[in-house]
C-alpha positions in Angstrom: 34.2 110.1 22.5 35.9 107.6 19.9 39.1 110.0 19.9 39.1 110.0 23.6 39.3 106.4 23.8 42.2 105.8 21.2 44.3 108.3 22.7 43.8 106.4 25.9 44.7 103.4 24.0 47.5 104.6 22.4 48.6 106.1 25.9 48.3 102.4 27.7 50.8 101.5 24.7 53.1 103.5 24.8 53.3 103.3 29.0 53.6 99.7 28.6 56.0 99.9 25.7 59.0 102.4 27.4 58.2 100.0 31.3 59.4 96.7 28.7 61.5 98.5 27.4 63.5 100.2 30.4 63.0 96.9 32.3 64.6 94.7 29.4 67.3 97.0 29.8 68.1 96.6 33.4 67.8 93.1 33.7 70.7 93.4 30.8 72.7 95.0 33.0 72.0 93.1 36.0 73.3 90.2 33.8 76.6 91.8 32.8 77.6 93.0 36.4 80.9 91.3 37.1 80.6 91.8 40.9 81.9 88.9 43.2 80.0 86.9 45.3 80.2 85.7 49.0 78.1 82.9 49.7 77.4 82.4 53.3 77.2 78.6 54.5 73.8 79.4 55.9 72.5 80.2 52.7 69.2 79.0 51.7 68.8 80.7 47.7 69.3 79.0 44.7 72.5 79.5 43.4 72.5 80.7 40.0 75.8 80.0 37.9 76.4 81.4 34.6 78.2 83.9 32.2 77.2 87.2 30.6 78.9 85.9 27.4 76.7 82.5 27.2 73.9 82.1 24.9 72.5 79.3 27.0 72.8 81.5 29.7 71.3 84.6 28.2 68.2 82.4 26.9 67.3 81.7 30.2 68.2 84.7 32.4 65.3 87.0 31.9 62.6 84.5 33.0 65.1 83.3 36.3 66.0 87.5 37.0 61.9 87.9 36.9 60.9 84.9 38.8 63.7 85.8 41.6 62.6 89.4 41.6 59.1 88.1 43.3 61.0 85.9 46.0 64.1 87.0 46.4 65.2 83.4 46.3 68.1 83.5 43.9 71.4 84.6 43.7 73.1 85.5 40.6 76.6 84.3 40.2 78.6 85.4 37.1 81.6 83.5 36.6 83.2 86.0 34.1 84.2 87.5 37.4 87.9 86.2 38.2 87.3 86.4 41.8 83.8 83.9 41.2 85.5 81.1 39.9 86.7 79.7 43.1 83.0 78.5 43.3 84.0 76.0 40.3 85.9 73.3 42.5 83.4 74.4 45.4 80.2 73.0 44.0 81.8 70.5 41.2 81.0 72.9 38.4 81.4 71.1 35.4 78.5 74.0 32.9 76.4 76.8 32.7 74.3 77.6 32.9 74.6 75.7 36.6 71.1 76.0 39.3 72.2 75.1 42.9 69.6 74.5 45.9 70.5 72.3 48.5 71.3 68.6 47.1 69.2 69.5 44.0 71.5 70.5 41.0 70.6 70.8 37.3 72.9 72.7 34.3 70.9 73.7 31.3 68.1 75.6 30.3 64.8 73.3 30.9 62.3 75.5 32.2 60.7 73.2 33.9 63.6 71.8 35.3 65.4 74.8 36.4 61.8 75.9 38.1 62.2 72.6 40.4 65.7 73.4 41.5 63.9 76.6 42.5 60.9 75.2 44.2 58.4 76.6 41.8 
């Protein structure tokens, strides 16, 4: 019975093990996609400015790509893309990474902050 109950164990561990590990791994890629962005003027997301490259913005994108992935509330907007970087005069870009909703605007990597641009 013992045997039956570690290899159920071990199982659970492994299962959750290769999900983190496969879902670390997209949200990786997500981050380096380079595609460019339209933002409509009716928008209502946050708009999430940053680059693939940046530490700041790597320290921070996990927890923002998870958080978004339950709302749909955010849109990702890597600036490493050439054609992105009109946004820069747009919305008086000055860092990343850069969190946009409405008239509420905050660059850095303040969780708690960043979750109050989002409306968390």
């Amino acid at each position: 019975m013992l045997n039956k109950w570690i290899k159920i164990i071990i199982s659970a561990v492994v299962a959750v093990g290769v999900i983190t590990f496969v879902g670390h791994n997209y949200v990786n890629y997500v981050e380096k996609k380079q595609t460019p962005v339209t933002i409509s003027s009716s928008n209502k997301k946050t708009l999430f400015f940053y680059r693939d490259d940046c530490s700041d913005c790597q320290s921070i994108f996990h927890q923002v790509y998870w958080k978004s992935a339950l709302k749909n509330n955010v849109v990702f907007i890597n600036m490493n893309q050439q054609k992105n970087r009109k946004y820069i005069t747009k919305y008086n870009l000055t860092s990343v990474p850069t969190f946009i909703n409405g008239n509420k605007q905050y660059s850095g990597t303040n969780l708690d902050k960043i979750n109050q641009v989002l409306g968390d």
